[in-house]
Structure formats: structure tokens, C-alpha cells
N, C-alpha and C positions, 0 to 999 in steps of 0.2 A: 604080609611083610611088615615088620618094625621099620614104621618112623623112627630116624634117630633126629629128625632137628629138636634142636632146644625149643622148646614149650613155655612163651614169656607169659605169666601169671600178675595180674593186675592186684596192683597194692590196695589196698582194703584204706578207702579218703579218713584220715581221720578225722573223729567229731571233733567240729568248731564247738569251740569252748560258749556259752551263755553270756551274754552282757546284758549289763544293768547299769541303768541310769536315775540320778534323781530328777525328778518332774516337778515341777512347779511355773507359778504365770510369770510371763516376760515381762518385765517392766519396762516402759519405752519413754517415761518420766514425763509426761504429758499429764495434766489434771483430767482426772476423772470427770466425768457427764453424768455419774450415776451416784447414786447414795441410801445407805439404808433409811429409811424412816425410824422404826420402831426396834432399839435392840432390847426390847424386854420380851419380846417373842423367842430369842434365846435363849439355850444352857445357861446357869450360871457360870461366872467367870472359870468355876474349879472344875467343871465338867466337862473332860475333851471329847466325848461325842456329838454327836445331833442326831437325837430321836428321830427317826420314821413319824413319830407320834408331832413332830412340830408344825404351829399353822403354818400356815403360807405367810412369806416374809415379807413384807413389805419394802417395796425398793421405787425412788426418783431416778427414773430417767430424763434428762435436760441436756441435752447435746450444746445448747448455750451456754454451758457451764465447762464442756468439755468434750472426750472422747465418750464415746457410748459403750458398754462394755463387748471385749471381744469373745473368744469362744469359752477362755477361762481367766478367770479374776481373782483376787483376794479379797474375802471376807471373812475378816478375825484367823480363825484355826482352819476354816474350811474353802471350798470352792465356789466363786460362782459361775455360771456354766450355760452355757447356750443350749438349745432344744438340740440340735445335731450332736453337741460334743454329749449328751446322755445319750443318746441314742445309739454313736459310738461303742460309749463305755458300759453299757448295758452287752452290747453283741459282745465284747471281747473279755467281759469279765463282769458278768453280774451280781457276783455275793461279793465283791470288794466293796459297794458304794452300798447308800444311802443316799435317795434324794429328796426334796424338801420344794413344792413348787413358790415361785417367788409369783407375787400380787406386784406387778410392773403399772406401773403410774407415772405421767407424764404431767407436764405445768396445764395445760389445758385440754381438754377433750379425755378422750380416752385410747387407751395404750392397743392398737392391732399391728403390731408387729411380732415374732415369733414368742416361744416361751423361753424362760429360763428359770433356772433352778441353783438351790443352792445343794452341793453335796461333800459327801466325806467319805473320807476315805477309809474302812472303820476295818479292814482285817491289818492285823498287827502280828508279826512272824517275827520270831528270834533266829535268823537269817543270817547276821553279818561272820565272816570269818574271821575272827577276831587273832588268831596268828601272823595273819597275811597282811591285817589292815595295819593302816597307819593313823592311831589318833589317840586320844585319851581317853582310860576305864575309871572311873571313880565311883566312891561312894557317894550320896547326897547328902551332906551334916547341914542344911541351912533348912530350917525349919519352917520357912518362911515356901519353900518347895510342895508340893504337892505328889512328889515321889521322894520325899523325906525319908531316908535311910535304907534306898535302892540302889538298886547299880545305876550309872548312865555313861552317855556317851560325849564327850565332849571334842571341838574340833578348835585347831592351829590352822594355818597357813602350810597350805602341803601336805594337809590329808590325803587319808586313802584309803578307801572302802572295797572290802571283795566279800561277796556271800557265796554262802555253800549251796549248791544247786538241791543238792536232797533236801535241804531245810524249805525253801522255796517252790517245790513241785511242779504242780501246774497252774500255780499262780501269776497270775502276769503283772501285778499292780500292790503296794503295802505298803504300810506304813513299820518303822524299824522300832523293834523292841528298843526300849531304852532311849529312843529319844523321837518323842510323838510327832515332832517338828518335820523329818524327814521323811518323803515318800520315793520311794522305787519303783521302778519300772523294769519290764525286760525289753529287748528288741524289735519281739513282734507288737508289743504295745507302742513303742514309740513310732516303728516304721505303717500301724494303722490311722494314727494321727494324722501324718505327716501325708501320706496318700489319701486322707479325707479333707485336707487341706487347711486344717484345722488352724487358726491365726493366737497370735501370744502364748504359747505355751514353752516354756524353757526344758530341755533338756542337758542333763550335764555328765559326762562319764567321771565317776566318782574315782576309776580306778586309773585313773591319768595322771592325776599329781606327782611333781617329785615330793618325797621324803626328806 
């Protein structure tokens, strides 16, 4: 015998949309404990990667001086970065980085405390949705540039950044065509930090701004 009751069919969840955040260290305006030593172990100035191929960096640590560094820092273009937060960022995206071990030295004795490393961020995707975003496209006429007579990216107050998911794949971590300065993140990268308990690291939803 025919059932006639009505038969309620479950709506198919739609996919939650991909967010992306830029990442970078927190600044908490306390003087630094640490310091490089030697920047001729360095790229030259014009060079934005860091070789695989660089020694090990020499770096003072002097907590008399200041805060000792926490899991991510700023050094020049790149990262410095505590033994956890590589280890991290190795499991959750390994062809992103490049890491570089740091020769840790203190004012007396010798340094047994964890490692750290300097890294970079080195895949670079042409990612942004540039219909959607909110910012400036220009050319580079100042010769004085190192992408001299490229596209780039430039920002106002009330920016606003959206990337195209297909451009980005299965990437979790990049730096943005067009302007070397910015790195991205997705979700699962920021929400594995955050659950690793990872200390100073900024993230920011780019796609929040008013216009």
C-alpha cells in the first residue's frame, strides 16, 4: 500500500566559503632581547628570497636587553621562528617555507635552550580577486624599484582583499604576487597555530574592511 505522507528531504549544507588571512608577528612595542650579529650572511639588499644554501645566522640573545624572541619575529623580509612554530609549519605545509638554522648565542656561556630558525615564505600565487578587492593596481615608473615597470599592489585605509579559491588550491600559506610584502594564510593554517598555542603572531581578515 502507498505511503502518501509527504517525504521531508534534507537540504544539501551549503559550502562555507574559504577565508584568508594576512599573517604576520605581533608587535607588543617592548625592545627586543635578541639581535642579529652578522647581516652579511644575508641575500643582498635586492634579493627577496633566502637560499636553503644560507649558513646559519648568527643571532644575540640578552634577555637584559629585553624580551627574548617569541615563536615568530621579524627579521628584515623574513621570519624568525622558534623550533615548534617549524615544526608546525613543516606538517601543515611544507613546500611553502625555507628554513635557515640560527647559531643562538648569549652574553656568557653557551646558548641550551631550544632552536630557532630563520624562514621564508617563498611560494608566491597570483591569487588576489582583483574585481572584488578594494585597493590600488598600478604600474612601477620609479626606477629606483626593483619591480620597475610591473604591475603592483598598493593599499589606502579601507582596503580589501578577496582571492579566488581555484588560484590558491591546496595551498594553505603565500606570499601575493605583486606585492612580496604580504603573506596569506587560510583557516586551517591560522586555526593550527592557534591550537598549537603558538605566541606573537598577528593575524588579520583582509576581507573586513569598509571601502
Amino acid at each position: 500500500m502507498r505511503d502518501d505522507k509527504a517525504i521531508s528531504v534534507a537540504k544539501r549544507p551549503r559550502a562555507r566559503k574559504r577565508r584568508f588571512f594576512e599573517i604576520g608577528p605581533d608587535f607588543n612595542g617592548r625592545g627586543p632581547g635578541f639581535s642579529l650579529l652578522d647581516e652579511s650572511v644575508l641575500p643582498p639588499h635586492r634579493v627577496y628570497r633566502l637560499p636553503a644554501s644560507t649558513p646559519p645566522v648568527p643571532y644575540m640573545f640578552d634577555k637584559s636587553k629585553g624580551s627574548l624572541p617569541y615563536d615568530l619575529e621579524l627579521c628584515f623580509r623574513w621570519w624568525l621562528i622558534s623550533d615548534r612554530t617549524k615544526a608546525l609549519f613543516e606538517r601543515i605545509d611544507p613546500e611553502a617555507f625555507v628554513f635557515v638554522p640560527c647559531d643562538v648565542r648569549v652574553p656568557q656561556g653557551r646558548y641550551h635552550g631550544a632552536d630557532y630558525w630563520l624562514c621564508d615564505v617563498v611560494r608566491v600565487l597570483d591569487a588576489l580577486d582583483e574585481s572584488a578587492s578594494c585597493l590600488r593596481i598600478g604600474i612601477r615608473d620609479d626606477v629606483r624599484y626593483i619591480d620597475h615597470g610591473q604591475k603592483y599592489y598598493g593599499y589606502a585605509p579601507g582596503y580589501k582583499l578577496f582571492f579566488r579559491e581555484a588560484a590558491v588550491g591546496n595551498a594553505h600559506i603565500f606570499r601575493m604576487a605583486y606585492d612580496n610584502g604580504t603573506i596569506i594564510c587560510d583557516q586551517e593554517f591560522k586555526d593550527a597555530c592557534k591550537s598549537a598555542g603558538l605566541k606573537r603572531i598577528r593575524f588579520r581578515d583582509p576581507s573586513k574592511t569598509i571601502c
